[in-house]
MDAnalysis code that builds the backbone (N, CA, C; Angstrom):
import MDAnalysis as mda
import numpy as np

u = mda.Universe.empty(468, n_residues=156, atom_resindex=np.repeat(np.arange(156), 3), trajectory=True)
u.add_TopologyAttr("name", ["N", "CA", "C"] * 156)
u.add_TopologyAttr("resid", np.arange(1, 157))
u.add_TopologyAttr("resname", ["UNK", "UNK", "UNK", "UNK", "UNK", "UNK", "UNK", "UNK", "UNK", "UNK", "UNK", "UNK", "UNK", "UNK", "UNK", "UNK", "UNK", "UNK", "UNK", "UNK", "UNK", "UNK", "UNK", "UNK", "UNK", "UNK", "UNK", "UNK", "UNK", "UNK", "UNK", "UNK", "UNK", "UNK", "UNK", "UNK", "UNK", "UNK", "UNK", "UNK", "UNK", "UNK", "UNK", "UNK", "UNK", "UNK", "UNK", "UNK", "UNK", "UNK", "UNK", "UNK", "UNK", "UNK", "UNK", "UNK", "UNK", "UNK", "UNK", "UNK", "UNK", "UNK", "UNK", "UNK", "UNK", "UNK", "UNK", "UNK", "UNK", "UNK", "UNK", "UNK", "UNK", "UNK", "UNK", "UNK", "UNK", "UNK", "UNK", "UNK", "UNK", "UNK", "UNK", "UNK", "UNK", "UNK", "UNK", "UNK", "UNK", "UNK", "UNK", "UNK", "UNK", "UNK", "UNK", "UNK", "UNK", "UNK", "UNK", "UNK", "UNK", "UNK", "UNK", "UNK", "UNK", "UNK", "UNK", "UNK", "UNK", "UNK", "UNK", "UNK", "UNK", "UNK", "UNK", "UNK", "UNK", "UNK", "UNK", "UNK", "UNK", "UNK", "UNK", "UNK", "UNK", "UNK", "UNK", "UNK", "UNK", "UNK", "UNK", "UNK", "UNK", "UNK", "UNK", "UNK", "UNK", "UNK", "UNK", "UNK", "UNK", "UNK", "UNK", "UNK", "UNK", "UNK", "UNK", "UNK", "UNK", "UNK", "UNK", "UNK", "UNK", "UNK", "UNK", "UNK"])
u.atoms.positions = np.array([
    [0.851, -1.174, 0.000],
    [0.000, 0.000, 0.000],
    [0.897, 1.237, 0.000],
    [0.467, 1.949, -0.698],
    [1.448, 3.393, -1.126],
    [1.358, 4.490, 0.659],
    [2.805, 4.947, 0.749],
    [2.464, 5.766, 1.785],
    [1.327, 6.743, 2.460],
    [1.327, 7.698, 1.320],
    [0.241, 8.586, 1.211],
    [-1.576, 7.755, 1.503],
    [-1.640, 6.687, 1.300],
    [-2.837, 6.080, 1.156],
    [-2.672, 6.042, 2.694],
    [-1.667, 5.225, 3.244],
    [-1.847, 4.941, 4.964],
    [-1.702, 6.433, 5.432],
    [-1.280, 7.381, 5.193],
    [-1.385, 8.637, 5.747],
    [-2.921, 9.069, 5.950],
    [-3.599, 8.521, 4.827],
    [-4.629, 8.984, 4.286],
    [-5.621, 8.602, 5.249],
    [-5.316, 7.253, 5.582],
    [-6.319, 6.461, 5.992],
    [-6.304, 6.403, 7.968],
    [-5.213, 6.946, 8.411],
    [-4.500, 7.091, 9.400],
    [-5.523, 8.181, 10.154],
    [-5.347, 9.402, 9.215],
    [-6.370, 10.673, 9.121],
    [-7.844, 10.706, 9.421],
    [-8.622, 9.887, 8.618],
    [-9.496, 9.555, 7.979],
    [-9.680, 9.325, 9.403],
    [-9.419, 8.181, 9.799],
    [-9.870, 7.880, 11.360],
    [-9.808, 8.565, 12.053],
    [-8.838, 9.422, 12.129],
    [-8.840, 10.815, 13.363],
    [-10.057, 11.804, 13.287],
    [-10.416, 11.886, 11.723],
    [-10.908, 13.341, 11.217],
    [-12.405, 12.838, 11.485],
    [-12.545, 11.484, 11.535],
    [-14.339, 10.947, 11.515],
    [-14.442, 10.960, 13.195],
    [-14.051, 10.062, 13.981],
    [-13.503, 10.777, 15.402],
    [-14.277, 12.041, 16.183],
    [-13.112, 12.995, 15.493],
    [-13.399, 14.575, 15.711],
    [-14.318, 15.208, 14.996],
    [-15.017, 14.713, 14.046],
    [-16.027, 15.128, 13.274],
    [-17.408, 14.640, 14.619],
    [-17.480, 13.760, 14.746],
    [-18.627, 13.151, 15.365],
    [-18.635, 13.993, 16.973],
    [-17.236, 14.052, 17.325],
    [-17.610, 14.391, 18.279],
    [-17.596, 16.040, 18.567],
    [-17.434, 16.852, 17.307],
    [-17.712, 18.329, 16.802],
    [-19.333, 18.317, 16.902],
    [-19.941, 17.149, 16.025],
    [-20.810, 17.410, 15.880],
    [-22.024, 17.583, 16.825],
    [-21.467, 16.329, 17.983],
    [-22.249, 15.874, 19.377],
    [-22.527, 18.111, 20.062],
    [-21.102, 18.482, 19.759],
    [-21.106, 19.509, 20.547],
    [-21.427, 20.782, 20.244],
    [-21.658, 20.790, 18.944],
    [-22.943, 21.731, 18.512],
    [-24.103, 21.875, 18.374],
    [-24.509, 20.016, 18.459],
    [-26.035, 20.341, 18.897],
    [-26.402, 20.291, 19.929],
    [-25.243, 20.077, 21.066],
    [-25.654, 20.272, 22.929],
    [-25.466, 22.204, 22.780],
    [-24.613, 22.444, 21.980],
    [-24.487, 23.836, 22.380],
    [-25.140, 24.925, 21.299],
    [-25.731, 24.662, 20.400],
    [-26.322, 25.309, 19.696],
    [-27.910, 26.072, 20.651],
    [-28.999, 25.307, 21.534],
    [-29.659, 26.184, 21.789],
    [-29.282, 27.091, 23.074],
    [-27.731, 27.382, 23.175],
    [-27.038, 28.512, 23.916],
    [-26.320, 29.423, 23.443],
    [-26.153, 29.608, 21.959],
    [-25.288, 30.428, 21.481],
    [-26.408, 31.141, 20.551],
    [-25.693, 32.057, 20.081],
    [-25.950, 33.311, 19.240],
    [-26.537, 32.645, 17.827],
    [-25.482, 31.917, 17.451],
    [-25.281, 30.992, 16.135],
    [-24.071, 31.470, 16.117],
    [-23.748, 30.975, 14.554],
    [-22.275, 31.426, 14.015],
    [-22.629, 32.660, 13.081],
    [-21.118, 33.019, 13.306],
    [-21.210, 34.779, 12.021],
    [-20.970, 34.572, 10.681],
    [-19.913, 33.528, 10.651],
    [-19.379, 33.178, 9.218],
    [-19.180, 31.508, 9.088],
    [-20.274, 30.921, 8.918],
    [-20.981, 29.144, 8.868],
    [-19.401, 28.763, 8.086],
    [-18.807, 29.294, 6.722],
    [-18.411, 28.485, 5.713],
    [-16.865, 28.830, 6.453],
    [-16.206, 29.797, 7.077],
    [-15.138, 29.946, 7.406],
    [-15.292, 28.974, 8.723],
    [-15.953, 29.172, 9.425],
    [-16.016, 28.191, 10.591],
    [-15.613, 27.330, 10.453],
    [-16.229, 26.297, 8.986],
    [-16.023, 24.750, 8.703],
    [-14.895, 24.757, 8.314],
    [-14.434, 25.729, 7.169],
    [-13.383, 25.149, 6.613],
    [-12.013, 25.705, 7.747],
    [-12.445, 26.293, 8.744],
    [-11.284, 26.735, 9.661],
    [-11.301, 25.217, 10.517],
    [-12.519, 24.564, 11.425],
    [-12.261, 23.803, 11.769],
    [-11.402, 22.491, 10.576],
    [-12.337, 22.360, 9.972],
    [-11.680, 21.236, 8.926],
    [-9.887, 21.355, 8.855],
    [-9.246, 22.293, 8.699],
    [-7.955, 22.619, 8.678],
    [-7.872, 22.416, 9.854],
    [-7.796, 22.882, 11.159],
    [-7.485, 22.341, 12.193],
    [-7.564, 20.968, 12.855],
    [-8.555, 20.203, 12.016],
    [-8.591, 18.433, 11.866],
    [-7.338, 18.101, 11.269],
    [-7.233, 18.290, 10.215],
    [-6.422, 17.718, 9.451],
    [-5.061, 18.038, 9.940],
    [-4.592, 19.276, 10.530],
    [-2.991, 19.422, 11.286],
    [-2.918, 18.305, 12.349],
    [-4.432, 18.474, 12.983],
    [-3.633, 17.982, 14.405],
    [-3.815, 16.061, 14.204],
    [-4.603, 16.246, 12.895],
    [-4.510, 14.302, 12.652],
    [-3.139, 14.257, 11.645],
    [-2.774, 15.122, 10.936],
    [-1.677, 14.868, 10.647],
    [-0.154, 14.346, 11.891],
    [-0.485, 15.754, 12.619],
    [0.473, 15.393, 13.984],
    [0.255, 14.402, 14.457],
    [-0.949, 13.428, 14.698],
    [-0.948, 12.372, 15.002],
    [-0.194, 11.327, 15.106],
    [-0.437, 11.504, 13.610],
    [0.249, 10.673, 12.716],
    [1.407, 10.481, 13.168],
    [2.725, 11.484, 12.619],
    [4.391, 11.701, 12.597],
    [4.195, 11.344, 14.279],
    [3.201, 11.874, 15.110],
    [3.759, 11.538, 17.209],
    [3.366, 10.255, 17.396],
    [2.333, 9.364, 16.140],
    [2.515, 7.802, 16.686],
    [3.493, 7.292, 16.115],
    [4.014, 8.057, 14.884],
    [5.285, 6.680, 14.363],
    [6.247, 7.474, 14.992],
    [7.022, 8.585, 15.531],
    [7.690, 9.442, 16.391],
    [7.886, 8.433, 17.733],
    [6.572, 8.393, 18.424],
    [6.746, 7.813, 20.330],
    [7.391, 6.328, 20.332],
    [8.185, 6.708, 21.188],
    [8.450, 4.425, 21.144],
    [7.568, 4.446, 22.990],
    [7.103, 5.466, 23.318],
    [6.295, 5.217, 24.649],
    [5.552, 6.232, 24.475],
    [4.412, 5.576, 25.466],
    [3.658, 6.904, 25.993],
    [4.134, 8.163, 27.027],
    [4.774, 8.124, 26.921],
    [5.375, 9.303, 27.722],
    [6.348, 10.473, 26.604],
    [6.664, 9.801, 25.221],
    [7.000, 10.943, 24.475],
    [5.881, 11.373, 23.864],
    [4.537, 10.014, 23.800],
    [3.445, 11.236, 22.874],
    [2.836, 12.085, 23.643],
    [2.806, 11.744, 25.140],
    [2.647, 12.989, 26.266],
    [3.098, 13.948, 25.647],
    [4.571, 13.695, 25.731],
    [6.032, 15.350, 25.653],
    [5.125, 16.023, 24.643],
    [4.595, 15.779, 23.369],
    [4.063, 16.215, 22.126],
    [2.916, 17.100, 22.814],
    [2.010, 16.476, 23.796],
    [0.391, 16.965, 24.165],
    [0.962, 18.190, 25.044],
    [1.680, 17.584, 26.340],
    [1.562, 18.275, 27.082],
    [2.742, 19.634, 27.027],
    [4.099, 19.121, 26.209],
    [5.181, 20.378, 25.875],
    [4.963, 21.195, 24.826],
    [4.537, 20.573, 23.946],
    [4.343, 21.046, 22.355],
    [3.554, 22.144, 22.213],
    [2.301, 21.326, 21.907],
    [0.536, 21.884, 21.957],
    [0.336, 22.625, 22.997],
    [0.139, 22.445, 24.179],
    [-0.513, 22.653, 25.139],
    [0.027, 24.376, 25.354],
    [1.494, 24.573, 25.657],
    [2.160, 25.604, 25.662],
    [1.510, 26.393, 24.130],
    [2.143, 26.326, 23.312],
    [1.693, 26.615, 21.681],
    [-0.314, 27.254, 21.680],
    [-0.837, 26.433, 22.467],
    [-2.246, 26.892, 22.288],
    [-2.152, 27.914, 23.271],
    [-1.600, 27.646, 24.614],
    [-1.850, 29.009, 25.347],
    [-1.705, 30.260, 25.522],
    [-0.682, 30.434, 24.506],
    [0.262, 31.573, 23.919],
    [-0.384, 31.727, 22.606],
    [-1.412, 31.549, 22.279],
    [-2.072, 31.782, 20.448],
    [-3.042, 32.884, 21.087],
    [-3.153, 33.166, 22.139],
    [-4.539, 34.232, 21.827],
    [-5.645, 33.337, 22.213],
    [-5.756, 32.561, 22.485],
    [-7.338, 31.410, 22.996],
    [-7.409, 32.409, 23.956],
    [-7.449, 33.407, 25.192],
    [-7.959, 33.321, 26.616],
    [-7.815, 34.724, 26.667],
    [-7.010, 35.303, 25.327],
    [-6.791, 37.313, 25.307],
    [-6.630, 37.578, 24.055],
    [-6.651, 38.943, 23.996],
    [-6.702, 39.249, 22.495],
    [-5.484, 39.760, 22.254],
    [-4.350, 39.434, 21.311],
    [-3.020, 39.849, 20.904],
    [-2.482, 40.763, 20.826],
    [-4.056, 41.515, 20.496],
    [-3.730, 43.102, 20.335],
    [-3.624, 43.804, 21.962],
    [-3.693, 42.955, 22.564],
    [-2.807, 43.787, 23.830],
    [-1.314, 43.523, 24.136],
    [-1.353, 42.898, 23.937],
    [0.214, 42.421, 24.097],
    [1.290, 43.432, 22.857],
    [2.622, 43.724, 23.270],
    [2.994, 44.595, 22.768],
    [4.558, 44.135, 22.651],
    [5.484, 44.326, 21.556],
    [6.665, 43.562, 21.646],
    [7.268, 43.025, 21.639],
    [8.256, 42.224, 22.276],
    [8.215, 40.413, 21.766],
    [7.395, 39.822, 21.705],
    [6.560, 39.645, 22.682],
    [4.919, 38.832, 22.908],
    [4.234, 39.111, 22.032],
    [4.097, 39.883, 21.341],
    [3.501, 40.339, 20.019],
    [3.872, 39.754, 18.854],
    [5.144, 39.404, 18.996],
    [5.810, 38.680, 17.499],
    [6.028, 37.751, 17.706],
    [5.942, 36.914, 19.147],
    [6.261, 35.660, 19.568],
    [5.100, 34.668, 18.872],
    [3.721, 35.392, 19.270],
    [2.270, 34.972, 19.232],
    [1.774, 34.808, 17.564],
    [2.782, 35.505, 16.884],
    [2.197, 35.673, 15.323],
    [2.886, 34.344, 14.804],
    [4.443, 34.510, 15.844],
    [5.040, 33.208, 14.594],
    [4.487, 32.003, 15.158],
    [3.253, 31.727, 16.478],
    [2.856, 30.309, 17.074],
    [2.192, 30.285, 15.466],
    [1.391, 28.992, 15.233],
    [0.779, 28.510, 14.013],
    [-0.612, 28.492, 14.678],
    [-0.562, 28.094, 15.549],
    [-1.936, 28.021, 16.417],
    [-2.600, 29.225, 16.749],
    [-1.680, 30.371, 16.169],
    [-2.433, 31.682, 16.814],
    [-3.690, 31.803, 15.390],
    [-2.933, 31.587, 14.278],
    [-4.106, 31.642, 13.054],
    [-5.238, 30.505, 12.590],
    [-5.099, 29.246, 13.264],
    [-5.939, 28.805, 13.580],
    [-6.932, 28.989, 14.397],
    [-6.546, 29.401, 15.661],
    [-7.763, 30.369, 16.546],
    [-8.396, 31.611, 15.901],
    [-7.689, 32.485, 15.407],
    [-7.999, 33.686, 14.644],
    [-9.007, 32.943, 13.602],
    [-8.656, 32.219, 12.696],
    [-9.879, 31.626, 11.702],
    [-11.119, 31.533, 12.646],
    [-10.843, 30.735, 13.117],
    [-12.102, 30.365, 13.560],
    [-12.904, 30.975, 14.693],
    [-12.346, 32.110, 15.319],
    [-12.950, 32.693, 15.771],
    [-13.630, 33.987, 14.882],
    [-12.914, 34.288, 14.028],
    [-13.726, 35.274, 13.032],
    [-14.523, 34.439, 12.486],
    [-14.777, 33.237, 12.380],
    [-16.284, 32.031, 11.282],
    [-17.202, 31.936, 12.732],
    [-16.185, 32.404, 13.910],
    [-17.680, 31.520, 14.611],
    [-18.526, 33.223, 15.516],
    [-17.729, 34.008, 15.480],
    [-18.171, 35.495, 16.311],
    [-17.369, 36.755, 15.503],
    [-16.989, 36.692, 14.541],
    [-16.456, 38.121, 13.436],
    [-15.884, 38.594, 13.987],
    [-14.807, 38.139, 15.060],
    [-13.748, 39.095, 15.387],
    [-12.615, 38.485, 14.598],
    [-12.046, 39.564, 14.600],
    [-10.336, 38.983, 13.492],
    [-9.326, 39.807, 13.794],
    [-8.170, 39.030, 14.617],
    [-7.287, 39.447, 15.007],
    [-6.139, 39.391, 13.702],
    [-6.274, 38.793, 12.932],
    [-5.192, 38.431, 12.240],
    [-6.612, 38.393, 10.392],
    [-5.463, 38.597, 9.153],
    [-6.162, 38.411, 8.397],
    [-7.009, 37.461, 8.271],
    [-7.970, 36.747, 7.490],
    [-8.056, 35.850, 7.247],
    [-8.125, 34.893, 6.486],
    [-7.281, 35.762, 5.143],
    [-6.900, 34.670, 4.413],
    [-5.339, 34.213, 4.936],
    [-4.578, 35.263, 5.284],
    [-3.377, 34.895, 5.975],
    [-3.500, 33.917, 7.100],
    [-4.580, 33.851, 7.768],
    [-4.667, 32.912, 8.490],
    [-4.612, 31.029, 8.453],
    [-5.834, 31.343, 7.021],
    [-6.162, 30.223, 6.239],
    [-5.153, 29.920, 5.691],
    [-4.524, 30.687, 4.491],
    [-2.963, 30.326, 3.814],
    [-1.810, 29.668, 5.152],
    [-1.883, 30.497, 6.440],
    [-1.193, 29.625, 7.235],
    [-1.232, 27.814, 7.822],
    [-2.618, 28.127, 7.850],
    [-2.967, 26.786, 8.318],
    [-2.943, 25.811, 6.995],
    [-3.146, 26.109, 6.097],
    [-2.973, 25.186, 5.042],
    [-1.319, 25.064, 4.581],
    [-0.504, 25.963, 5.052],
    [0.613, 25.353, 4.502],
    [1.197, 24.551, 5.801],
    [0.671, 24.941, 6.837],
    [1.096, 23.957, 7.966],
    [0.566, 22.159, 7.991],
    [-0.343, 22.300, 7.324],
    [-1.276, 21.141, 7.084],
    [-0.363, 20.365, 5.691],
    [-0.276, 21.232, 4.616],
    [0.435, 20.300, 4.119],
    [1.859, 19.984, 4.127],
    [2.792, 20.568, 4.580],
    [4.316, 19.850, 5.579],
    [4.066, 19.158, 6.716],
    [2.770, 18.839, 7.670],
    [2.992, 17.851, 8.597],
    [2.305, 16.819, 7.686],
    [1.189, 16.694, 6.598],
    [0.770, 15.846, 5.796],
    [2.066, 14.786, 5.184],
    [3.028, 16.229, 4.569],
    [4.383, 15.516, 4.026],
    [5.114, 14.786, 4.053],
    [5.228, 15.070, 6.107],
    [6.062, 14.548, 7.051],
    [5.815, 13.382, 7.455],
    [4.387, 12.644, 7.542],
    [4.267, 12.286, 8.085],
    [3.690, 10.974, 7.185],
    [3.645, 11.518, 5.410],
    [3.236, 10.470, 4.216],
    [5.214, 9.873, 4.446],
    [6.408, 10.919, 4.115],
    [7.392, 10.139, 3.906],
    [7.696, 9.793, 4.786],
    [7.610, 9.801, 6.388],
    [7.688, 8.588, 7.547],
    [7.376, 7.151, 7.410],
    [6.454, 7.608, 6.907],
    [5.691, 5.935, 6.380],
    [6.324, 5.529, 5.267],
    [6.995, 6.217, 4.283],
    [7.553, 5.706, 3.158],
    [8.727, 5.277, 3.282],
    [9.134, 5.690, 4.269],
    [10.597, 4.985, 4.617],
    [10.940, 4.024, 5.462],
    [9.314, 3.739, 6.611],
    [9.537, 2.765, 6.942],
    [9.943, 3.512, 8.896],
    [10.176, 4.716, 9.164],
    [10.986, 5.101, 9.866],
    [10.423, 4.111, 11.051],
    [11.148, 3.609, 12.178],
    [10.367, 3.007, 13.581],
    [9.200, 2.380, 13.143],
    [9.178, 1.581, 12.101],
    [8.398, 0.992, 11.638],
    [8.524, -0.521, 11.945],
    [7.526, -1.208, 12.127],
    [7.820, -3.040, 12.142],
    [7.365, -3.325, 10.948],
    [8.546, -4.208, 10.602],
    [7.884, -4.751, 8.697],
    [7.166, -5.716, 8.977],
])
């Protein structure tokens, strides 16, 4: 089976997953919200944010030889990376390094998408946002099709 296909299919399972359970949580939370501002940026902001973090999946299961490095990934990586994107304040207060620190996270324009699709605020462009997340999506896609093509920590 060609790399890209098990990448594919690797995904596929992550993205149906997180789809179902997106979906569970908009219709518990839909008769509490406003609605959404921008339906089609929403989706395709979440959808891009499926696909990075099932890509990362991917490269941190053939990456871990334990559970304790795909921890290092959740809890050093991500976890830091999301808290510093702007999720909990708005960027535009921050002034300075913290200001340029927050632009080069990747996660800051993934939040920015999708918070302008789901309430029209926009900290950041949003096609620059989108163009970000899609080129991040396809180098961990890359990374993580030629892992498999080479076999890396692989059992034949």
């Amino acid at each position: 089976m060609a790399a890209w296909r098990m990448t594919l299919a690797y995904m596929v399972g992550s993205l149906v997953r997180a789809g179902i359970t997106g979906a569970l949580l908009v219709v518990i939370a839909a008769p509490f919200t406003g609605g959404v501002h921008a339906p089609v940026l929403a989706l395709v902001s979440l959808a891009l944010t499926g696909v990075i973090f099932a890509a990362l999946g991917v490269v941190t299961g053939i990456w871990a030889e334990s559970f304790d490095q795909f921890s290092f990934v959740a809890n050093l990586v991500i976890a830091p990376l999301t808290l510093v994107a702007g999720v909990f304040y708005s960027v535009q207060d921050l002034s300075g390094i913290w200001a340029f620190l927050t632009r080069l996270d990747p996660i800051f324009y993934l939040v920015a998408a999708a918070r302008g699709g789901f309430v029209g605020l926009h900290e950041a462009p949003v096609t620059l946002s989108l163009l970000v997340a899609a080129v991040v999506a396809a180098g961990l896609i890359s990374l993580a099709t030629l892992m498999l093509a080479r076999g890396w920590r692989l059992k034949p």
